[in-house]
N, C-alpha and C positions, 0 to 999 in steps of 0.2 A: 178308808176313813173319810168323813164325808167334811162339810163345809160347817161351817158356824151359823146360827143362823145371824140372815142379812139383818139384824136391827141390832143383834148382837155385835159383831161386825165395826157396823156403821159406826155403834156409840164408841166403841174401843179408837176406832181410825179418827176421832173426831175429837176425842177425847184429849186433854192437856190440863194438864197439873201446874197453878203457876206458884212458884217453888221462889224463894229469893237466892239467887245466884250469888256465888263467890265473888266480893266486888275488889277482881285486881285487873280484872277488861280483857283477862285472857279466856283458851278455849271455846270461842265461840263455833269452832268446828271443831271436830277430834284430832288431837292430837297423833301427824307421823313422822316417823324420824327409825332411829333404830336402836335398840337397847343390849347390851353386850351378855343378855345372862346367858340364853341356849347355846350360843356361839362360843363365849372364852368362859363362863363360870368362874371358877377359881383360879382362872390362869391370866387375869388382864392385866396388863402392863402400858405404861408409857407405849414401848414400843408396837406390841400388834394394835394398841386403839390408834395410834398412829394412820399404821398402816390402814386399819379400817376405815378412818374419817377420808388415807387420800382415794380411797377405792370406793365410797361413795359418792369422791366427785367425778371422780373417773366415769362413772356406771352415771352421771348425772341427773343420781337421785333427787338432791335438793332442787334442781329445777321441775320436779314433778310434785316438791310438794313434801319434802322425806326433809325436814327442819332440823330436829332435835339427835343431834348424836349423845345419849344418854347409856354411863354406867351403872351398872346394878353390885349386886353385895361381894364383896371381900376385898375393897378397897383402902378402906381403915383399919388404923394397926393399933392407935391406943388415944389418950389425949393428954396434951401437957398440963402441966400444975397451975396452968389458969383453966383449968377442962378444954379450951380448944382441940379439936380432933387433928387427930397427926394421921397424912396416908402415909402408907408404907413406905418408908424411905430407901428400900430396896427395888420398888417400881414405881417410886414417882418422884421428880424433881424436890429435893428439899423438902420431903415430908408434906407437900400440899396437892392442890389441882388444880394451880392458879397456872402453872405451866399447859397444860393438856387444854383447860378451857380459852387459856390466851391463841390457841391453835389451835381448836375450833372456829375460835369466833374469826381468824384470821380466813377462814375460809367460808364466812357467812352461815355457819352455823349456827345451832343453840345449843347451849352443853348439859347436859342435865347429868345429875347423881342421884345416891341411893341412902336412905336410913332406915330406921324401925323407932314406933314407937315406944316398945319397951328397952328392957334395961340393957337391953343384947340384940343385934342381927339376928335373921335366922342360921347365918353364917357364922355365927358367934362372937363380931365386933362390935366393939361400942355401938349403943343404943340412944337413943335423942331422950327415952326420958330426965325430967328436970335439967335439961340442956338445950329447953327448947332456944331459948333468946339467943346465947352464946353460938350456937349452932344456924342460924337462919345468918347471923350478922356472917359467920364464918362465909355460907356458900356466898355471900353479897358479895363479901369481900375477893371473892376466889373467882365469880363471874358466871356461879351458875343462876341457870336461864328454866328451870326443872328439876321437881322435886320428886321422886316416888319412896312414898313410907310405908313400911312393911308393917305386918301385923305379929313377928314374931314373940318370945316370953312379956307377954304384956294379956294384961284384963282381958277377959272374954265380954264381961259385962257391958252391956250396948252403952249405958247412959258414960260411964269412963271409959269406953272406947272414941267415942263421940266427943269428951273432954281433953281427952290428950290432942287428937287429932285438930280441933279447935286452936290448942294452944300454938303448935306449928302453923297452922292458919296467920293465926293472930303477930307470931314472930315473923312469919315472912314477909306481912304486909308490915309492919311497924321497920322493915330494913329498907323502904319504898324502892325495892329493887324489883320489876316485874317479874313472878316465878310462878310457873305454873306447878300444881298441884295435886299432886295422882295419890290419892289412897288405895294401899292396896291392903286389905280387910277380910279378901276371901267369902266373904256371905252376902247376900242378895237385901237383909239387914241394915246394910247402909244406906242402898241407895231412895228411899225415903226425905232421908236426913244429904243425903251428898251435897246435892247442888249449895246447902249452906256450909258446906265444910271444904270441900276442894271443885277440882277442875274435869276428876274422874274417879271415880271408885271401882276396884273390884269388887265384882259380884259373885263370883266362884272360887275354887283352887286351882291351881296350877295348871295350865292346858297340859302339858308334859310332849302328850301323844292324841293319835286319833278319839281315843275313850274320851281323853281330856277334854277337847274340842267341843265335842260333840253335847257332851256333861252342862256346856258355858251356855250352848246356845239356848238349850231345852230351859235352863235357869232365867236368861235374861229374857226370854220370851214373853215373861210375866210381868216384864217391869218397864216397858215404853214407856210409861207414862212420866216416870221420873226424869228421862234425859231431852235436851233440849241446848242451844247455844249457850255456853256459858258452864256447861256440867254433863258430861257420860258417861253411862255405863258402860264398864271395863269387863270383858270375856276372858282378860289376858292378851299373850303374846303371839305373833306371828310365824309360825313353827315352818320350815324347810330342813334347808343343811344346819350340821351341828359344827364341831370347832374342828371333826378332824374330814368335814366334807359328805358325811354318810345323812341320809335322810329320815327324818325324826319322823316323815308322816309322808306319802306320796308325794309326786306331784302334782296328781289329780288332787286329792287331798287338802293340797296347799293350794289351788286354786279355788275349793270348794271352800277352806275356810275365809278366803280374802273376798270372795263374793259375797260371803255369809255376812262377813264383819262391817261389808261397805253399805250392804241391807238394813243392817241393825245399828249404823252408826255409832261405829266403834275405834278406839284408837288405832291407828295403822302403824304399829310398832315392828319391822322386822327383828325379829331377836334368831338370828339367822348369821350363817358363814356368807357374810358378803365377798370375800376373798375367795371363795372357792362356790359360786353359787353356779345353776345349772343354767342353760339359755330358755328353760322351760320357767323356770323358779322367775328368773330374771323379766322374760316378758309377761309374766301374772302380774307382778308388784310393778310394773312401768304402763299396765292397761290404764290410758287417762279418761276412758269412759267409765270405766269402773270408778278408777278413783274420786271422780265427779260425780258417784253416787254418793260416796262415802261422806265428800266434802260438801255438799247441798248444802246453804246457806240458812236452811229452815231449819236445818235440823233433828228434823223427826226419825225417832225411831222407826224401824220397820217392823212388821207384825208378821204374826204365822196366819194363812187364814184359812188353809185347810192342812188338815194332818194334823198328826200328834207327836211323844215326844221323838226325836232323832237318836238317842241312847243304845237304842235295843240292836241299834244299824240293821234296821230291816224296816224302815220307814220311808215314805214318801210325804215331802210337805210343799205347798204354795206360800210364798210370805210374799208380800208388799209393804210398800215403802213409798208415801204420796211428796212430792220434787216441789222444788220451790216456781219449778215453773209451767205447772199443773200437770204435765207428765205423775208416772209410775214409774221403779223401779218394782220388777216382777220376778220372782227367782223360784223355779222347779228343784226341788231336791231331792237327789235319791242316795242313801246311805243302807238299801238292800245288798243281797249277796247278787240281782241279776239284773240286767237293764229291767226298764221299768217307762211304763207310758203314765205319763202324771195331767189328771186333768183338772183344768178350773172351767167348771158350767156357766151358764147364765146365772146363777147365785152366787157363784164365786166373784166373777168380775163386780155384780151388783155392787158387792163389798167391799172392792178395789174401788173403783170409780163413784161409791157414795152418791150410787143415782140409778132409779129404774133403767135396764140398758136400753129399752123398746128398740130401735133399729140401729143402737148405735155400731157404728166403724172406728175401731181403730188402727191406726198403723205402730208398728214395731221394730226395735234390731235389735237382734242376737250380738250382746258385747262382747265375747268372745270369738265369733266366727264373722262376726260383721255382717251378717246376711237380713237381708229386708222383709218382711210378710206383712200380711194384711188380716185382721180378727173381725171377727163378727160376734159380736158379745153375745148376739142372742141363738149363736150356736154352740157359744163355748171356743176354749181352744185347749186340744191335748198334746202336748209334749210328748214326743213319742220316739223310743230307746234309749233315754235319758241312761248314761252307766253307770255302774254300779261303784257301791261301797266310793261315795265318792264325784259322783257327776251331778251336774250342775247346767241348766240352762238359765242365764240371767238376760233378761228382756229391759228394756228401756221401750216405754207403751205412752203413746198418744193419742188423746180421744176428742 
């Protein structure tokens, strides 16, 4: 599969949409932390979110950056006779979450929870529509710090999709409690409209598994243009171990997708068995090279610039991603059945670097292995036995 051409390229990499941002001052990098769905689903309680917040400090995730310990759906049970939401008062303190998040924040966390904007979860709890006010003052009140709104039995219709989600906008800021803002909408659709509506939008369905994965990137590859500080596009969750420790996607896998996510500037959510996680899993999500791709202060998305889409898993692709401090972020990917030598030409880099290469030199390291090289743009550089269904060379390149 060959390269783009270089003006094509260029305008794509150069290219910015200025979009009027969500103005509550949060998201100016993507949002990471960790979200309870892949891991407990329908089993969370007081006690193992417990346990998970003390095991993310344990593993001294929030010192790298891992903020927001955020529950996802089947935590409300109904709502009393003034509509306020009651959680389950069989796993949470007095029917709220004012306990759970008072212990988060007790440990310098940020709490985040979960709704839909229609009239039901997709889990089948109470739903925020016409609850939007009631419902925002509610998490104010309770201390959450993070919002994610599902797109379950509610309108398909973009223009009342776009209106409800508005209204949750408008309630959260009107409780002057800072809360960040994730829609999650499932279609590429939104993200147009995002940056005036929350803090991140999904773009796809559910990663699940590797198909999933894969399905998110090929999708969001078309949409750079819309994310930037203050608003991104959501691929979804961060898949390893599940709740009883078995692996929802390799390891190589889950390396591949967190390189992928930190290229494309995307939320670094593990929704992962922190409790029971691998030393493999463990040192991927603790890479602070990588993570300092993801958290670049500019913001920009990263682009595919050679290959097509990753779906078929029998593709090779180059993406870059231009750094706040004129550096690349460079990533080789191969989702074939067999290693694979992935090259980017003197055309490709052209298109990285936004500049005839004539003799230019650059220097590199392999974030993964730590290892140093030296390129010569005007020879090209090929990645070579990049592995399969899965492997990944990510480069940090200076020119």
């Amino acid at each position: 599969m060959g390269v783009r051409s270089t003006a094509a390229v260029l305008a794509l990499l150069l290219s910015f949409v200025e979009v009027r941002s969500l103005d509550n001052g949060l998201g100016r990098v993507p949002a990471m932390g960790y979200n309870s769905w892949y891991d407990l689903m329908g089993s969370l309680n007081e006690t193992n979110l417990i346990e998970t917040v003390d095991k993310m400090i344990e593993l001294g995730l929030p010192k790298l950056g891992y903020v927001y310990f955020n529950l996802d759906d089947d935590w409300a049970l109904s709502r009393d006779s003034t509509g306020r939401l009651i959680a389950d008062p069989a796993r949470f303190t007095e029917g709220s979450l004012k306990y759970l998040a008072d212990y988060v924040h007790a440990k310098n966390l940020r709490f985040g929870t979960y709704t839909d904007r229609g009239n039901l979860t997709c889990g089948g709890k109470p739903g925020a529509l016409g609850y939007e006010g009631v419902d925002a003052e509610t998490y104010a009140e309770w201390g959450v710090d993070y919002l994610k709104e599902d797109s379950c039995y509610a309108s398909t219709d973009h223009d009342t999709a776009f209106e409800e989600y508005g209204k949750m906008r408008d309630a959260l800021n009107a409780t002057g409690r800072p809360i960040l803002f994730s829609l999650c909408g499932w279609n590429p659709w939104y993200a147009p409209k995002g940056q005036s509506l929350g803090n991140s939008w999904r773009i796809g369905p559910d990663d699940t598994n590797w198909d999933g994965v894969l399905a998110n990137i090929d999708i969001n590859a078309d949409l750079f243009e819309y994310a930037g500080p203050g608003g991104f596009n959501d691929p979804c969750l961060l898949l390893a171990e599940d709740g009883s420790g078995n692996q929802r996607i390799t390891e190589r896998q889950s390396r591949f997708q967190f390189s992928m996510w930190s290229v494309m500037t995307s939320p670094l959510l593990i929704s992962a068995n922190l409790r029971h996680m691998s030393p493999t899993n463990l040192a991927t999500y603790t890479n602070l090279d990588v993570i300092a791709i993801n958290q670049d202060v500019d913001g920009r998305q990263g682009q595919r610039i050679v290959g097509g889409p990753l779906s078929g898993k029998n593709a090779t692709n180059v993406w870059a991603k231009r750094l706040s401090d004129g550096g690349f972020a460079v990533a080789f990917a191969n989702t074939g059945p067999v290693d694979a030598d992935i090259a980017c030409d003197p055309s490709c880099w052209a298109a990285i670097v936004d500049r005839d290469v004539g003799t230019g030199k650059c220097t590199a390291v392999d974030l993964w292995e730590g290892t140093h090289m030296s390129i010569d743009l005007t020879e090209g550089y090929t990645a070579e036995g990049v592995a399969p269904d899965g492997g990944i060379l990510l480069l940090r390149v200076v020119c």
